[in-house]
Structures are given as structure tokens and as C-alpha cells.
N, C-alpha and C positions, 0 to 999 in steps of 0.2 A: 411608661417604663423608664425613659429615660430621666425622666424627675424624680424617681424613685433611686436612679443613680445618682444623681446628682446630691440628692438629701441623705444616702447615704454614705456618701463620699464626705458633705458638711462633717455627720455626725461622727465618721470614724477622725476628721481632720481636728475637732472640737476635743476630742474623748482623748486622741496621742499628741496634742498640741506640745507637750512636755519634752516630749521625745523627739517634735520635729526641730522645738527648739536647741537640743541638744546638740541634733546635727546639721545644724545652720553653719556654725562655724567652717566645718569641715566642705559644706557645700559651696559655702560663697571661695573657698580656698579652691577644691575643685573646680569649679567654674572659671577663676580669675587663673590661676595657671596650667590649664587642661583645655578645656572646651574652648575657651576664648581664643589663645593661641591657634589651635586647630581651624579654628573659620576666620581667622587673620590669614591664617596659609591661605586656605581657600581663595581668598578673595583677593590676595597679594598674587597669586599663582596665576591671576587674568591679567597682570600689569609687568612694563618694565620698569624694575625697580634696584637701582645700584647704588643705597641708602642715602648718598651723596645729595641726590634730586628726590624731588617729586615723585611718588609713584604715577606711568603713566598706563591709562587703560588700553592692554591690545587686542583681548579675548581669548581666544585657545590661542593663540598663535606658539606661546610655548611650549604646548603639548603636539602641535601638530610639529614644530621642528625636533621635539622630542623623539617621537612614534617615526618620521618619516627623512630625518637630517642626520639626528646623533647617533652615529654608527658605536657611540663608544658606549652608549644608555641601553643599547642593545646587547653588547657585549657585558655590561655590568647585570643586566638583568636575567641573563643565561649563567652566569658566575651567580649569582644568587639565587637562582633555584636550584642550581646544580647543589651547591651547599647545604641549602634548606629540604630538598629530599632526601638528601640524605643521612645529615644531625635530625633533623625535626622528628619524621618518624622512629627511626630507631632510638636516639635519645628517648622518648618518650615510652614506648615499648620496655626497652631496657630500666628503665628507671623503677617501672611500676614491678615488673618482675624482679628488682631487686628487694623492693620494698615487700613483696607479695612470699618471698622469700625469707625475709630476716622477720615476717611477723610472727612465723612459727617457729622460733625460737624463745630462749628463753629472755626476760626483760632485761639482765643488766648488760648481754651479748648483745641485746636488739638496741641497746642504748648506745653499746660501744661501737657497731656497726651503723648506727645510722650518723653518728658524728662524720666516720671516716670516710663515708660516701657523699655527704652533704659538705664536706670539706674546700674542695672543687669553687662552689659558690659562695660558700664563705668568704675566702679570700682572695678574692678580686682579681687585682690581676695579677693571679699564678702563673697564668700561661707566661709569662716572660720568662718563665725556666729552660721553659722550650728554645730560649735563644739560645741557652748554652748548649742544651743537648743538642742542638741541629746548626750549633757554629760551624762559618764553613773553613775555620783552622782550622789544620791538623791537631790541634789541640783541644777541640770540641770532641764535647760528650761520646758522641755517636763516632764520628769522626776516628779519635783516638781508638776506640775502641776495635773497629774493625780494622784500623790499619794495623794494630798490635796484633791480631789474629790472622792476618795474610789476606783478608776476606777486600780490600782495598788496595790500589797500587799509589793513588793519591787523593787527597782531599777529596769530597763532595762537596759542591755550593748548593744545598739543598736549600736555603731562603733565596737563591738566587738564580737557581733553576727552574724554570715556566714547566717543566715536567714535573717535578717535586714539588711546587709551591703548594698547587691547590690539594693534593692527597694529604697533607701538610697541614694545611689550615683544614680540611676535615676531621681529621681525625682531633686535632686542638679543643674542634668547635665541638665537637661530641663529648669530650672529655669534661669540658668545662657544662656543657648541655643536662646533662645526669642528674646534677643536684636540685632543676628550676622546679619540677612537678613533684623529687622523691616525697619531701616532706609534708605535704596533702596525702600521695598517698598514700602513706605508713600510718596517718593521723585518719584516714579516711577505713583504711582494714580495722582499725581497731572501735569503731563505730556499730559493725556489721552486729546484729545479733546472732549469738552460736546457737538460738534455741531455728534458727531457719535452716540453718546447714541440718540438725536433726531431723525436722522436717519434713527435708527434702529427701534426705535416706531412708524415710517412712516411706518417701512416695517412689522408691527406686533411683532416685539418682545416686552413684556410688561413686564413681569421676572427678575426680580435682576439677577436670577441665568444665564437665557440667556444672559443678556447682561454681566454676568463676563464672561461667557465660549467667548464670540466671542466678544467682544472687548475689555474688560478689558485686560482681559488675554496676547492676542497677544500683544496689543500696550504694554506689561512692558517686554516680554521676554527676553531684556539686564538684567534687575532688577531684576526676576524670577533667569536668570542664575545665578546672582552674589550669591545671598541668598541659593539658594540652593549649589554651590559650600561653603560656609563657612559653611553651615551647614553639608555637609558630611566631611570636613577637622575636623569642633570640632565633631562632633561624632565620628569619628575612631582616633582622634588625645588624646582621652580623656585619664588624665594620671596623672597630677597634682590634680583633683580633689579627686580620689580614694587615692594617697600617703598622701595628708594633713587629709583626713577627716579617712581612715580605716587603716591608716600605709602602711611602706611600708619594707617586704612582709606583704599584707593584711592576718588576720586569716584564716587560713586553701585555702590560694591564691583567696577566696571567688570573689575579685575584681581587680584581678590581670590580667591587659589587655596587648596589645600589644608594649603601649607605656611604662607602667612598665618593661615586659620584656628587653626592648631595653634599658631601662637606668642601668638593673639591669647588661649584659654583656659589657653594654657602658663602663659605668661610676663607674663599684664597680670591677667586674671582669675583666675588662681593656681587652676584648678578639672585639676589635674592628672589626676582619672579620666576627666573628659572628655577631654583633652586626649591621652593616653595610646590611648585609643579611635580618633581620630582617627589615630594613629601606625599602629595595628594594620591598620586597612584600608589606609593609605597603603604599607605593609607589601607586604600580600597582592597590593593589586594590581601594583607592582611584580615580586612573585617570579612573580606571573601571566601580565607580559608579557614576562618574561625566556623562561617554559615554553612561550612561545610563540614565541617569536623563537627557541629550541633546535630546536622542533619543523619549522623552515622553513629554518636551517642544516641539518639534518640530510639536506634536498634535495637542497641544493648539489650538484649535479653530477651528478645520475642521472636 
């Protein structure tokens, strides 16, 4: 049996040789700035190393000061789920249901509609508008506004209030969150065949709701995976948005997440094995919630 795998594994490698060599390029690029990087972490993540010297070997010693010293890695990584439960699922929810929405329309609407919602991602960093709307002069967006309607007696420091920050950078993160999975799935609805929704109304199903659960659903779950995998990446990846909008260290560490931390021993404290450490679990727990978000498409529809 297994020679028989073997020979035809030869023969399918003999018969796409063409094709593998196609994508050789793209593999050895993958590899040299992807996978290779990632098990340098690994393996830098056991040493201390402060680019200066030597890497020197310690073992977990920087996971265990990690998990059981840095009160502030604790505090980043509760700011980080707090975030990511709440952009991750709803972004992704929201997104498809916009999408699942504008495909029953007509095409030059569903064209003009899916610009203005994939907008967001397009252009990068938008969210820096938010500094003006949530300036905390009297002169800011928000600011001006309510003080001109009596609804203020004086400024709000809303970037610089530990109350405000983080409701703040949720709502940013979800705004910006929208666009990562819409365009799979608007690309992914128009995939579906209409002679199945038929069908199904042969067999009694009459339900919008029936016919997403069991045939929408299933026929996009390449589409489903993609979106929800970018959608767990920008929620626990979220990092730039909290540094531009509430500083960075944020007031009283208020929104001080996981990918903050890792830039703060990266990139300021130059202590790369710790820093590396922190990458590794940031790592795992992602590929963690992706095996879980697999294990829940795999439902879909039964």
C-alpha cells in the first residue's frame, strides 16, 4: 500500500513537474521570508539575546518570566482579547451579512456598494481621522460639536482617558475590521449555484435563514475560512492602531496589547529573546483560534 503511494505520488510529481516548477519561485520566497523567520523566533525565543552579543542559550526561562513575572504581559494580553472578542467575531458576522445583502441587488449598485464598504481596507491608515474627531481640544471634531449643543461643559480627553481609550480603539478596530473577509465573501455568494436554492424549495425549504444554513454556507466554506482566518490575524495582531490613536505606552497601559508589548522589548529595549517569546505564543494562540474556527466551519450545514 504504501509503495503504491509512494509510485503514485512519483507519478502525479513526474506528470505537474511544470507546475511545480512554476511555483518554485514563489516557494523558495515563502520559505526565506516566512517559515524561516518564524523558527528563528522559535529558537531565538530559548536565548538571551540583545543583538549586541552573542545569542546566549537559557531555555524557557523567558516564558516562565513571561507567564509568572511580567504583570504587564498579563495586562497586554487581557487588552488583547478583550479587543479581539469583540472586532474579531462581530467584524466577521457583520461583514458577510453585508456582503450576503448587497448580492441581492442589482450589479452596478452591488459594484458601487462593495467599493464603499471595502473602503476601510483599502486605505490604510484611515483611522488617523479618528485623531481629529476624538481631539481632545475644544476644537476637535466630537469635542466642538457637543460643546456647541450644551451637551459638554468642557473638553473631553477621550485619547487620553483610560475610560475612553479602549471603547475607542474598539470601535476603530471594528471599523477598519469590515473590509478583511467582505471581498471573499461577496466573491464567494456569487459562486453559489441558483439551480440549489431551487432545489431546496422542492424539498421544502422556504427560509432565507434555512437556505444560508445549508447551502449558502457550505458552498463558500474556502471563503468563510479565508475571512475568518484574517479576521483572527487583525484582531490579536491589533497594535498600530492603539500606538497612533492613544500613544504609545498608552495612559496608565489602558490599551496596551500584545503586539505593543513585543514592539516595546523588540524594537526599544533591543531584548530580542524576550521579545521573540512573546511572538511565539502570539503564534500559537492564533493558529489555536484559527483550529477552532475550522472545527465550527466544519458544521456548517449538518
Amino acid at each position: 500500500m504504501e509503495d503504491r503511494i509512494r509510485a503514485n505520488g512519483r507519478y502525479n510529481f513526474r506528470k505537474n513537474k511544470n507546475l511545480y516548477l512554476m511555483l518554485l519561485p514563489f516557494l523558495i520566497l515563502f520559505f526565506t521570508f516566512t517559515v524561516l523567520p518564524v523558527l528563528f523566533s522559535m529558537v531565538v525565543s530559548l536565548t538571551h539575546y540583545d543583538v549586541l552579543n552573542p545569542p546566549r542559550f537559557i531555555g524557557f526561562e523567558n516564558y516562565r518570566r513571561m507567564f509568572l513575572d511580567d504583570d504587564l504581559f498579563t495586562l497586554s494580553v487581557q487588552n488583547t482579547f478583550v479587543i479581539a472578542l469583540l472586532t474579531g467575531p462581530i467584524g466577521y458576522i457583520l461583514s458577510f451579512l453585508m456582503a450576503w445583502l448587497i448580492n441581492e441587488l442589482t450589479p452596478k449598485v452591488r459594484a458601487v456598494l462593495t467599493i464603499v464598504f471595502y473602503a476601510p481596507s483599502m486605505s490604510g491608515n484611515a483611522f488617523v481621522l479618528f485623531l481629529f474627531l476624538f481631539s481632545s481640544d475644544p476644537f476637535g471634531w466630537l469635542n466642538s460639536l457637543l460643546l456647541s449643543y450644551g451637551l459638554l461643559e468642557e473638553a473631553v480627553l477621550w485619547l487620553q482617558d483610560p475610560n475612553w481609550m479602549m471603547p475607542i480603539v474598539i470601535g476603530v478596530s471594528l471599523w477598519m475590521s469590515l473590509g478583511f473577509g467582505f471581498l471573499s465573501f461577496v466573491a464567494g455568494l456569487q459562486t453559489v449555484d441558483r439551480n440549489q436554492y431551487e432545489a431546496a424549495y422542492v424539498d421544502g425549504i422556504s427560509s432565507r435563514w434555512l437556505e444560508l444554513w445549508y447551502i449558502t454556507l457550505p458552498n463558500m466554506r474556502p471563503q468563510l475560512m479565508f475571512g475568518a482566518v484574517m479576521s483572527i490575524t487583525a484582531a490579536l495582531g491589533v497594535g498600530e492602531i492603539t500606538m497612533i490613536l492613544t500613544g504609545f505606552p498608552s495612559a496608565q497601559h489602558a490599551t496596551h496589547t500584545m503586539v505593543n508589548h513585543l514592539v516595546d522589548f523588540g524594537s526599544i529595549r533591543m531584548e530580542m529573546g524576550y521579545a521573540s517569546s512573546i511572538a511565539v505564543v502570539l503564534l500559537v494562540l492564533m493558529l489555536g483560534c484559527n483550529k477552532l474556527v475550522q472545527l465550527f466551519l466544519r458544521r456548517v450545514g449538518t
